[in-house]
C-alpha positions in Angstrom: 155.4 86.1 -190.9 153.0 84.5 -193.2 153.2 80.4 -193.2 154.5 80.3 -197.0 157.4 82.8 -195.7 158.0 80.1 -193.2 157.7 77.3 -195.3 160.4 78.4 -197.5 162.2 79.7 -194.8 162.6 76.2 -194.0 164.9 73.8 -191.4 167.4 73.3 -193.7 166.9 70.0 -194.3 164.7 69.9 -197.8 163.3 65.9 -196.9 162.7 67.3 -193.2 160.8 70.3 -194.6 158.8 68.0 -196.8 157.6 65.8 -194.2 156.9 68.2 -191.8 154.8 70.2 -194.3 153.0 66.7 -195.5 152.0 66.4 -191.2 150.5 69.5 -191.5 153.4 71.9 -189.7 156.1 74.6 -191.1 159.4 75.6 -189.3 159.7 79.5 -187.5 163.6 80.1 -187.6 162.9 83.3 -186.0 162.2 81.3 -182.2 163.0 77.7 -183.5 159.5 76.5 -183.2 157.4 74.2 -185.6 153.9 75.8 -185.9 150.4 73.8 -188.1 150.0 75.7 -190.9 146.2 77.6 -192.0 145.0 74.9 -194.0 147.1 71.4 -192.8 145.1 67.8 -193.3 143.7 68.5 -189.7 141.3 70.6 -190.8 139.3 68.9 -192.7 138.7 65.8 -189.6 137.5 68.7 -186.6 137.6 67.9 -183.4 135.5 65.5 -180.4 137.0 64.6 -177.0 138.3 60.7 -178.4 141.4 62.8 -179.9 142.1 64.1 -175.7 141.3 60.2 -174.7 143.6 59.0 -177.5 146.7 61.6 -176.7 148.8 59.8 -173.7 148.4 56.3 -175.1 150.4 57.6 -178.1 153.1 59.5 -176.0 151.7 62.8 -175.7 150.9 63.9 -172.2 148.9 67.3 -172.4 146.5 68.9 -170.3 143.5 70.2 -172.1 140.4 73.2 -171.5 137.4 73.0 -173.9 135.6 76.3 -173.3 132.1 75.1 -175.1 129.6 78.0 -176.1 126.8 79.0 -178.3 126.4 81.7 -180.5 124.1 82.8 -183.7 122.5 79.5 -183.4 125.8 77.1 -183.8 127.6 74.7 -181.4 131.5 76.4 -180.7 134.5 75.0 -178.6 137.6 77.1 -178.5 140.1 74.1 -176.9 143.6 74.9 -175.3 146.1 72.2 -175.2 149.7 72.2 -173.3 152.3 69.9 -172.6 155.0 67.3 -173.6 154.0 66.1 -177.4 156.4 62.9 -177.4 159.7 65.0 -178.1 158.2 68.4 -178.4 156.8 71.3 -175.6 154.3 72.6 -177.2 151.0 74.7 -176.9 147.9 74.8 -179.0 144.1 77.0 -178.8 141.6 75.8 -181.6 138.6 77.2 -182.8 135.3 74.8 -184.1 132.2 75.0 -185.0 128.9 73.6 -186.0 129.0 71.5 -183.5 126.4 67.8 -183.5 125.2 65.2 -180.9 126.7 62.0 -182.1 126.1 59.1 -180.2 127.4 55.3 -181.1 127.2 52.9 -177.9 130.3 51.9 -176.7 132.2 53.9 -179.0 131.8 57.8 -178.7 128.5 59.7 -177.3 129.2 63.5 -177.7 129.6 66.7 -179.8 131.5 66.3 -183.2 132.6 69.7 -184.4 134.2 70.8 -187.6 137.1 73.0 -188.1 136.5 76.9 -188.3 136.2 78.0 -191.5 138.0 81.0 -192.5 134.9 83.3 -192.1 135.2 81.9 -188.3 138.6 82.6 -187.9 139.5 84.4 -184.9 142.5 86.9 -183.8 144.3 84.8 -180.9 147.6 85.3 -179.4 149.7 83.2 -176.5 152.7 83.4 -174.9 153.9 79.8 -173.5 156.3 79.6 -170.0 157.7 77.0 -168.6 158.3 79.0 -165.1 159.3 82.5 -165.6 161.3 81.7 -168.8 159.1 82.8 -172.3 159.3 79.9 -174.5 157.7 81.5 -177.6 154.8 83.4 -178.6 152.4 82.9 -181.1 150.0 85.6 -182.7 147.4 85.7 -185.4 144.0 84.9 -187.2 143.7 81.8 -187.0 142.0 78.5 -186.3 144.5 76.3 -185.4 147.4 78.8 -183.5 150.0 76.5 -182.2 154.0 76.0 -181.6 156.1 73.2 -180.3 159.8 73.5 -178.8 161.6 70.4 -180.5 163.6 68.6 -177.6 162.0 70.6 -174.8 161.2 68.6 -172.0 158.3 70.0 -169.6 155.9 68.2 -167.2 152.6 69.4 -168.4 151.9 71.3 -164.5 155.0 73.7 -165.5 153.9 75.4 -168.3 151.6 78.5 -168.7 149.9 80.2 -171.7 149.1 83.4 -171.2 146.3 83.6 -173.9 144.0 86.6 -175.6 141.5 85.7 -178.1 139.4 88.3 -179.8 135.9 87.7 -180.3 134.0 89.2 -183.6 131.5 90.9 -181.1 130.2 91.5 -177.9 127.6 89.0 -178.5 130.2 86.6 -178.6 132.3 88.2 -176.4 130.0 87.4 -173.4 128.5 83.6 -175.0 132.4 82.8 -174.8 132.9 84.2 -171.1 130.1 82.1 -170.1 131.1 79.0 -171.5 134.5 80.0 -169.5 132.6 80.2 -166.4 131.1 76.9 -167.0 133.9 75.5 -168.1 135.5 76.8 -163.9 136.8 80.1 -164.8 135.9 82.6 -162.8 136.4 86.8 -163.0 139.0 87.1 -161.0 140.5 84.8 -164.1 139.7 86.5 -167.0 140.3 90.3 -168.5 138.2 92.1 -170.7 138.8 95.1 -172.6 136.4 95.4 -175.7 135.9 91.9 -177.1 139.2 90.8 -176.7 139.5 88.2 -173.7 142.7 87.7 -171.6 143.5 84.7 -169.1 146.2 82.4 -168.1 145.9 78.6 -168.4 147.7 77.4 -165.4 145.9 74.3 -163.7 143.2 72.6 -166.1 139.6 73.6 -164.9 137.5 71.0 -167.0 138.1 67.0 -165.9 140.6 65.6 -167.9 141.2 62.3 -170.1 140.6 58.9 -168.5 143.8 58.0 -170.5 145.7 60.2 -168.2 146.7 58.7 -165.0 149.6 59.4 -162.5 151.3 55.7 -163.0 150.8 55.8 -167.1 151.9 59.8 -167.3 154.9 58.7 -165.2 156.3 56.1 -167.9 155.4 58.0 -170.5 157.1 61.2 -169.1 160.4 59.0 -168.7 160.9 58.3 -172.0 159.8 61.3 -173.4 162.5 62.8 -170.8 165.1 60.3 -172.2 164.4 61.2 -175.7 164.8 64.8 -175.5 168.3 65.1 -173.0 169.8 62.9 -175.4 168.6 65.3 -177.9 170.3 68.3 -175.7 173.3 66.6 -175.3 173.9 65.4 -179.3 173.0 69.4 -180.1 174.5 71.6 -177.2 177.5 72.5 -179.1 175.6 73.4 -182.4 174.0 77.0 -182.7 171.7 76.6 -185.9 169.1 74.1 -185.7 170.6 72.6 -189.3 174.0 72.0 -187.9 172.0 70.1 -184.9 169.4 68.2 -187.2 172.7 67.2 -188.9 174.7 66.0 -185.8 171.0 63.8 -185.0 171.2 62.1 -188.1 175.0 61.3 -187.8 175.2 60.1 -184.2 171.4 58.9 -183.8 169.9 57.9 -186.6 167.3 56.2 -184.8 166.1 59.9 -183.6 166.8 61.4 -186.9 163.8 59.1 -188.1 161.6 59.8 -185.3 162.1 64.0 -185.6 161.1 63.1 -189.3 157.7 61.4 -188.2 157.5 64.8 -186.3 153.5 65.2 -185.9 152.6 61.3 -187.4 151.8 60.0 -184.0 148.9 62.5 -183.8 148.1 62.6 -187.5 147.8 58.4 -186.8 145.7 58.8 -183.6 143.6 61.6 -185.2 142.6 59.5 -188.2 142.0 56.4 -186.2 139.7 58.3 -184.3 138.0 59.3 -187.9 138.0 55.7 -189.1 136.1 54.5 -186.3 133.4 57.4 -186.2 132.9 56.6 -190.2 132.4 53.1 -189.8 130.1 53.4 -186.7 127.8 55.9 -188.9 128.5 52.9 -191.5 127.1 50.4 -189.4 124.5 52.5 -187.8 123.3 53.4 -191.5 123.2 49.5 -192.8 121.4 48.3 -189.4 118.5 50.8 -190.2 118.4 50.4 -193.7 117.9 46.2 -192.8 114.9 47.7 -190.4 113.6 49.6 -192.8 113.7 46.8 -195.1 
């Protein structure tokens, strides 16, 4: 189902549907998931590793894989993210490109990368669990394939994606599977039939945040916890998820107004993350413009 299908599909809720389009997400009725539309605000700000460091301090404990490769000349990193997303299990594999070396001391020092444009799209499909149970599955070309479970709660160690990704060709194929080894993935972990790679994401390979340690992911966890069973236990008698956005907003309000900031805490965190990047290539512009001088 395309995104504008889904879009006017909608929750049921038209100011709901409004804000969760203006974050960048439509609703799937069809398995009650939220998923990022093709072309949301987040694609135009790409991806570097401050967005993983800046993820647990605003609520959203995920573990994270950035397979990193090269091919016909450019910089790529297909990421995979799972995990609790403040009130939301969700999953998430990216695709970027044209990667550069930034470096600004005692800010960032690493690879920026832009969003894949539509010629760099590629077909990717993933089923999340959380144990043996399928939460959803997600399947498409892509650059941004994602879905979140609204009021599912999951330690980050439980879930599972079992993930293919199709490469445009062999070339590619085998720069990806290398970056996978690099990244700790070895053959017993990965399937390949033609250029389409198969492989599970159980346990991350690649060293995590900073920002996530056990004492921090343990508060954090307990309110996100809190948050979604009394979301489960406002909704349980409800079947549609109109009737239970309705039964939020009569008997917590409170949560009625966070589900409709659904997606601003990493919209806020992402464009921080911008803001300071801008104003350090700001600063580092003017100080060599007064040397040049």
């Amino acid at each position: 189902m395309s995104d504008l299908n889904l879009i006017s599909q909608g929750t049921g809720d038209v100011e709901l549907d409004k804000a969760i389009a203006i974050a960048g997400y439509a609703y799937d009725a069809s398995q009650d998931i939220f998923i990022s539309t093709m072309d949301p605000w987040q694609r135009s700000i790409g991806y570097c590793r401050l967005y993983d460091e800046a993820a647990a301090p605003m609520g959203m404990i995920i573990d994270s894989d950035p397979i990193y490769f090269v091919y016909k000349n450019k910089k790529w990193m297909v990421g995979i993210w799972k995990g609790q997303y403040d009130m939301v299990t969700g999953g998430e594999v990216g695709v970027y490109t044209n990667g550069v070396g930034v470096k600004f001391p005692k800010i960032f020092t690493g690879i920026y990368y832009q969003s894949a444009g539509n010629e760099d799209c590629l077909h990717m499909a993933f089923t999340l669990k959380k144990g043996n149970r399928v939460l959803f599955t997600r399947e498409g070309r892509h650059w941004w394939l994602t879905g979140f479970v609204l009021g599912e709660f999951s330690e980050p160690s439980e879930l599972t994606m079992d993930i293919k990704i199709t490469l445009e060709s062999a070339e590619m194929r085998d720069a990806f599977l290398e970056g996978m080894k690099k990244t700790g993935y070895s053959e017993k972990d990965v399937k390949v039939h033609g250029n389409t790679v198969s492989f599970t994401f159980g346990h991350p390979r690649s060293a995590q945040p900073f920002t996530r340690t056990p004492k921090t992911d343990r508060i954090i966890q307990r309110k996100n916890e809190l948050l979604c069973q009394s979301y489960q236990e406002i909704t349980k008698p409800y079947a549609t998820f109109p009737e239970k956005l309705e039964a939020i907003k009569e008997d917590l309000p409170g949560m009625y107004r966070l589900i409709m900031n659904m997606g601003k805490s990493k919209q806020v965190f992402e464009i921080i993350v911008l803001l300071t990047l801008l104003g350090a290539v700001i600063l580092t512009r003017h100080a060599q413009r007064q040397l040049e001088d």
